[in-house]
C-alpha positions as CSV (number, residue, x, y, z in Angstrom):
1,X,0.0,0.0,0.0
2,X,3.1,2.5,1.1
3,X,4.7,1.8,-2.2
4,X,1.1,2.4,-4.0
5,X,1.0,5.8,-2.2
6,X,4.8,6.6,-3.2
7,X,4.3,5.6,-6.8
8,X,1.2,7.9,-7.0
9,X,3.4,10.5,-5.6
10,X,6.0,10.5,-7.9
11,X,2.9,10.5,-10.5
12,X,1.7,13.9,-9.1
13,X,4.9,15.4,-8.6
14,X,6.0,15.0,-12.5
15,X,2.8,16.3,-13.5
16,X,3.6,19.2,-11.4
17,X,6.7,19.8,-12.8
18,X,5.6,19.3,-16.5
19,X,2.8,22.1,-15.5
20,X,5.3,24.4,-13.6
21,X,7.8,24.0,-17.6
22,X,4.6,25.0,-19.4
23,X,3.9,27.9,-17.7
24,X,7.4,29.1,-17.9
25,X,7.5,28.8,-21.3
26,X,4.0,30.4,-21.7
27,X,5.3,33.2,-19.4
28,X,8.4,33.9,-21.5
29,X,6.3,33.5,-24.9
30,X,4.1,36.5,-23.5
31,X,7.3,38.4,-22.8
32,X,8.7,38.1,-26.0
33,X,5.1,38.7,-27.3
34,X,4.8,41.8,-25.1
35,X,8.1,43.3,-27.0
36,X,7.3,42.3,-30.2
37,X,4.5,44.0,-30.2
38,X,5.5,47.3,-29.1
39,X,8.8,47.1,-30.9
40,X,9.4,51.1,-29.8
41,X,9.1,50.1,-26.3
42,X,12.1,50.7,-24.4
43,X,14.8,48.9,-22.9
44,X,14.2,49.3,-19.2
45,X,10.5,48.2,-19.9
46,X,11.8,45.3,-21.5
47,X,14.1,44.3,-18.6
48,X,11.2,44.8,-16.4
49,X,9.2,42.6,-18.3
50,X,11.8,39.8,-18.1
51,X,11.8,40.1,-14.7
52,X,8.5,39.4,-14.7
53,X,8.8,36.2,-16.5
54,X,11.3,35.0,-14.2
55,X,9.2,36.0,-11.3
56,X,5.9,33.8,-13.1
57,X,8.8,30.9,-14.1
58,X,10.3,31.0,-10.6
59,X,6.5,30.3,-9.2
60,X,7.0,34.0,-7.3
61,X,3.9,34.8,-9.6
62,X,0.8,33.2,-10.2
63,X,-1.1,33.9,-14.1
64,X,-2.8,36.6,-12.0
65,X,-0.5,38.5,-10.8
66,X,2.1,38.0,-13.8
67,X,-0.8,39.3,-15.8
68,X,-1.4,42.3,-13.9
69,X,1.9,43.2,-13.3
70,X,2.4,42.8,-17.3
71,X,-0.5,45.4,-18.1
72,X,0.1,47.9,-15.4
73,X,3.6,47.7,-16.8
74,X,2.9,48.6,-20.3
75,X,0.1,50.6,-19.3
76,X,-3.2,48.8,-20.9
């Protein structure tokens, strides 16, 4: 049963992980979106926005607040 419960774990804790990768690479897609799209903007938003993305990819920042932060940012 221990072993059951272990193997379940280990399950849970790769699907985490997998989930925690796609939301770093969704995070630094909406960064490099974000400058793409305002190609003008400059670099110090930029950087901020980075940080940003690390914050989200670090798990500092949940979609919400990575998303908030992001518009506040570049003012929307």
């Amino acid at each position: 049963m221990l072993i059951a419960g272990m193997k379940m774990g280990q399950k849970q804790a790769a699907k985490a992980g997998e989930l925690k990768q796609q939301g770093a690479a969704e995070a630094q897609q909406k960064a490099a979106d974000a400058q793409a799209a305002s190609p003008g903007m400059n670099d110090a938003t930029i950087a901020q926005l980075q940080k940003l993305a690390d914050l989200k990819n670090s798990g500092v920042l949940s979609d919400e607040e990575f998303t908030a932060a992001k518009k506040k940012l570049l003012g929307l």
